[in-house]
C-alpha positions in Angstrom: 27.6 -1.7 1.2 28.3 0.3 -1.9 26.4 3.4 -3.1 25.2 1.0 -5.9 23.8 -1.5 -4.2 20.2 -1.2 -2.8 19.7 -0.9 0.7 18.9 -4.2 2.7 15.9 -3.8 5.4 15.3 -6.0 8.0 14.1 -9.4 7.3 10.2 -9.1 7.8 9.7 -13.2 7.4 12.1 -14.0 10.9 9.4 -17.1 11.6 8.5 -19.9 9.0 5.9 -20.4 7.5 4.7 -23.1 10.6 4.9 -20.5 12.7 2.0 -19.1 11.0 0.1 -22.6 11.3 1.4 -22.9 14.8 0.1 -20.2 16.0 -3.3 -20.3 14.0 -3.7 -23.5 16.1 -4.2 -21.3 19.0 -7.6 -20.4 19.5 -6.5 -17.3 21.8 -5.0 -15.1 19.1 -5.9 -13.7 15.5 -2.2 -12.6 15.1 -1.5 -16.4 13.7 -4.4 -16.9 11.6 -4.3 -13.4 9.6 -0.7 -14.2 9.4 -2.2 -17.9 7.5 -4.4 -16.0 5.6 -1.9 -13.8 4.4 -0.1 -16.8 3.0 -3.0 -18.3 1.9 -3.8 -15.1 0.0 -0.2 -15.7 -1.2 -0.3 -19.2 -2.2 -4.3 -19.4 -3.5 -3.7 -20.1 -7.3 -1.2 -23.2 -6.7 -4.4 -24.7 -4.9 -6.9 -23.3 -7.6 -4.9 -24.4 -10.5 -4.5 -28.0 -8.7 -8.4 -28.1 -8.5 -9.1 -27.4 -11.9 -6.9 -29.7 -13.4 -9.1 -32.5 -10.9 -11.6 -31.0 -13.6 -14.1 -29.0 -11.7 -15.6 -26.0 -13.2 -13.8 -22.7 -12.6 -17.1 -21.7 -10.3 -16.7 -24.6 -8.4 -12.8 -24.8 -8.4 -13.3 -20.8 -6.6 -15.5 -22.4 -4.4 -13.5 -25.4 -3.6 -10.7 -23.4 -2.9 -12.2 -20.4 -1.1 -13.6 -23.5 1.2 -10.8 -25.3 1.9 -9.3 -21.8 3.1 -12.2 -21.5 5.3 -11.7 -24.8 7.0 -7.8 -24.6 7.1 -8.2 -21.1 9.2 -10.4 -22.8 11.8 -8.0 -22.7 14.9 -9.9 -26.6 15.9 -8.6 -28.0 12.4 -4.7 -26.9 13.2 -4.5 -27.7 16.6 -2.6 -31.5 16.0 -0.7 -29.8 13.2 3.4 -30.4 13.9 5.7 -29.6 11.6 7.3 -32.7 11.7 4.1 -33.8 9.4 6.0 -32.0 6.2 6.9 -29.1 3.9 4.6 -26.5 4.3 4.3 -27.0 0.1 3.3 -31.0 0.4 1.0 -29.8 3.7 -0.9 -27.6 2.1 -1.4 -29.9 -1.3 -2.1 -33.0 1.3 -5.0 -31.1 3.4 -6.6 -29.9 -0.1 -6.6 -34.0 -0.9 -8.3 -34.6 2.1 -10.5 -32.0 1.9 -11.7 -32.6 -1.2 -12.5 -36.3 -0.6 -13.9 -35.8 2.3 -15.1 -32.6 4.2 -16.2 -30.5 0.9 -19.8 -31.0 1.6 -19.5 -30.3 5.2 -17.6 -27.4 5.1 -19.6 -25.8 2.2 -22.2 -26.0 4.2 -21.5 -24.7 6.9 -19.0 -22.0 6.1 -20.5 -19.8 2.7 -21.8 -17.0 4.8 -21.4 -18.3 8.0 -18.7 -14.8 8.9 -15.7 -17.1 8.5 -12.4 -15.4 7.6 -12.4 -15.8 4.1 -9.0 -15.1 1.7 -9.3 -12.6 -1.2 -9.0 -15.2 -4.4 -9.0 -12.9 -7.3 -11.5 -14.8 -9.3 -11.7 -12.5 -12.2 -8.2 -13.4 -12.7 -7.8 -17.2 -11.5 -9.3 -18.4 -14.7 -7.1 -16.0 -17.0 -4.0 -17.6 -15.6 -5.0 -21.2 -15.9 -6.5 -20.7 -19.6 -2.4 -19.2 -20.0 -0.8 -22.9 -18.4 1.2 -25.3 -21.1 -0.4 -27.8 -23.3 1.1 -30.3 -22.2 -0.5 -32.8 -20.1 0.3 -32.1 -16.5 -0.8 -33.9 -13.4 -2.7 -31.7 -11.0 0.4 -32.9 -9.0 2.9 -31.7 -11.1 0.9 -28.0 -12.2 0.5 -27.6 -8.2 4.3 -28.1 -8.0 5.0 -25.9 -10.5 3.3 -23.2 -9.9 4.3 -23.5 -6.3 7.8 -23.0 -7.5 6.6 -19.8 -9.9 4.2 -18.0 -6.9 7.7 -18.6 -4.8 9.6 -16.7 -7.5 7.1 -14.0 -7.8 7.5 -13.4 -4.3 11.2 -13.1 -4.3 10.9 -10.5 -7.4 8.6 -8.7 -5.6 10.8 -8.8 -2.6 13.7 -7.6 -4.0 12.1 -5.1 -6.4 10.7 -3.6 -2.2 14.0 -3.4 -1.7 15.7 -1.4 -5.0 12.6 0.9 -4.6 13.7 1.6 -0.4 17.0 2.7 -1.9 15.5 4.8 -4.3 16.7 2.4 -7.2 13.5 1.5 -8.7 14.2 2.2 -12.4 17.3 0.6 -12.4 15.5 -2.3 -11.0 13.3 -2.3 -14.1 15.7 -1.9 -16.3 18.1 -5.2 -14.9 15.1 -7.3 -13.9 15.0 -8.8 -17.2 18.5 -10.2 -16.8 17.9 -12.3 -13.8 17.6 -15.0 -15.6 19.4 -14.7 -19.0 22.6 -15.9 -19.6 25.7 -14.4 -19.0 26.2 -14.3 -23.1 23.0 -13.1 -23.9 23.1 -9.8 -22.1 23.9 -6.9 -23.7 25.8 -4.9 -21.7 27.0 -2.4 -23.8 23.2 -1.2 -25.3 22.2 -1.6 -21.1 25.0 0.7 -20.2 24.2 3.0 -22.9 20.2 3.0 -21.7 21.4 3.5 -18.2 24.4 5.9 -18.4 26.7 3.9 -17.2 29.6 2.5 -17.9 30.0 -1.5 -19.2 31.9 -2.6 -15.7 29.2 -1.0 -13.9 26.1 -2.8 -15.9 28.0 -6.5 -15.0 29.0 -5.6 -11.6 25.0 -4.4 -10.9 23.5 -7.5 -12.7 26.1 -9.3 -10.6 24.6 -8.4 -7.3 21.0 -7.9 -8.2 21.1 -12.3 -8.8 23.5 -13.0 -5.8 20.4 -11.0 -3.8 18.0 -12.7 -5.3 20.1 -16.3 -4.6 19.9 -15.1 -0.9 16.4 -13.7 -0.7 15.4 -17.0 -3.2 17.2 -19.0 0.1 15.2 -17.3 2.8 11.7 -17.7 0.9 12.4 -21.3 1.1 13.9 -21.7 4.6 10.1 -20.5 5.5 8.8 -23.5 4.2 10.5 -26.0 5.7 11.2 -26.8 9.0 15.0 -27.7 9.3 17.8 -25.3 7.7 19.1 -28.6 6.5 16.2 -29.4 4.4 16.2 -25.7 1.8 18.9 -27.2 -0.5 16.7 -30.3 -1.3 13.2 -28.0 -1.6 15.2 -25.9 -4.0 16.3 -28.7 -6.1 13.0 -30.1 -5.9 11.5 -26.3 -7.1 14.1 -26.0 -9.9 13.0 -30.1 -10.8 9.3 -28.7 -11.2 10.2 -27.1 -14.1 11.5 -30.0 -16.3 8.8 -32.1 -18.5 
């Protein structure tokens, strides 16, 4: 490692995903459900934005979702879970399916109030976001999937900008993050070496690194939701797809 390159910390995210649901199905410890609500904290607005599009009002889309949470994180509900049954992406959108055809009622009833953990679902915000999604008409399907793939992304950024700010390289991470995604042309290296003090070599070689990090970190993010290594390169194609029409 060079004194340019941001420090890497131990990976925090050793287990998948299904280890979180695993363990959740075992009524003798919290550690696996507060480790499910985390992600379910993490992964709330795919759901939200899948419910809305159904149609329901954005009160009864929070409420939806915020029950669906509720009955996913009793340890009773996960106990037959395998992961053989799927990607922890298509599990998650599958229970919602099933809950919402046939348990909302139920669980409404008996789980608003009832001291269940419940998972934070930033309501004053949910309904910003989906007035901000495209036009276009998209399934619930295909806006679940897509903004699977973009909570994914958001969570490698935020990953990797944890790690530039460990090594004390915060600003610089600012000041590249923008060229993650731009093409090789359109970056202008000479103005970003001039803003950074630094020389034009320098500018490519840190771009350079900062998106073969993020290819790695991008890599691990999706080895968590999937149960065999040989299954990430066909969940990332499948992400990337999400994003065409």
């Amino acid at each position: 490692m060079t004194a340019s390159e941001p420090a890497k910390p131990r990976n925090v995210f050793a287990t998948t995903h299904w280890t979180a649901i695993l363990s959740a199905g075992r009524s003798e410890t919290t550690r696996g459900r507060d480790a499910l609500a985390n992600l379910c904290e993490t992964y709330w607005y795919p759901l939200y934005a899948y419910v809305r599009r159904q149609g329901h009002t954005p009160h009864d889309a929070e409420d939806l979702t915020q029950g669906f949470f509720a009955r996913l994180l009793e340890s009773e509900s996960l106990a037959s879970v395998s992961p053989e049954k799927g990607k922890f992406r298509t599990f998650l959108l599958v229970a919602l399916k099933r809950f919402l055809a046939n348990e909302w009622h139920r669980a409404n009833s008996q789980k608003r109030g009832g001291g269940s953990v419940r998972v934070p679902l930033q309501g004053h915000t949910a309904e910003t976001r989906y007035s901000a999604e495209p036009l276009e008409q998209l399934t619930a399907e295909k806006l679940y999937e897509r903004r699977w793939a973009l909570t994914l992304l958001e969570c490698v950024l935020a990953r990797l900008g944890d790690e530039f700010k460990a090594a004390g390289k915060e600003q610089e991470f600012e000041k590249l993050k923008p060229y993650l995604m731009a093409d090789k042309g359109a970056i202008p290296y000479a103005e970003t070496a001039g803003l950074m003090g630094m020389s034009d070599g320098a500018v490519k070689v840190a771009i350079h690194r900062l998106r073969r990090r993020f290819r790695e970190l991008f890599r691990q993010e999706v080895a968590h939701t999937v149960e065999k290594p040989e299954e990430i390169d066909e969940e990332i194609r499948h992400l990337l797809a999400a994003f065409g029409p």
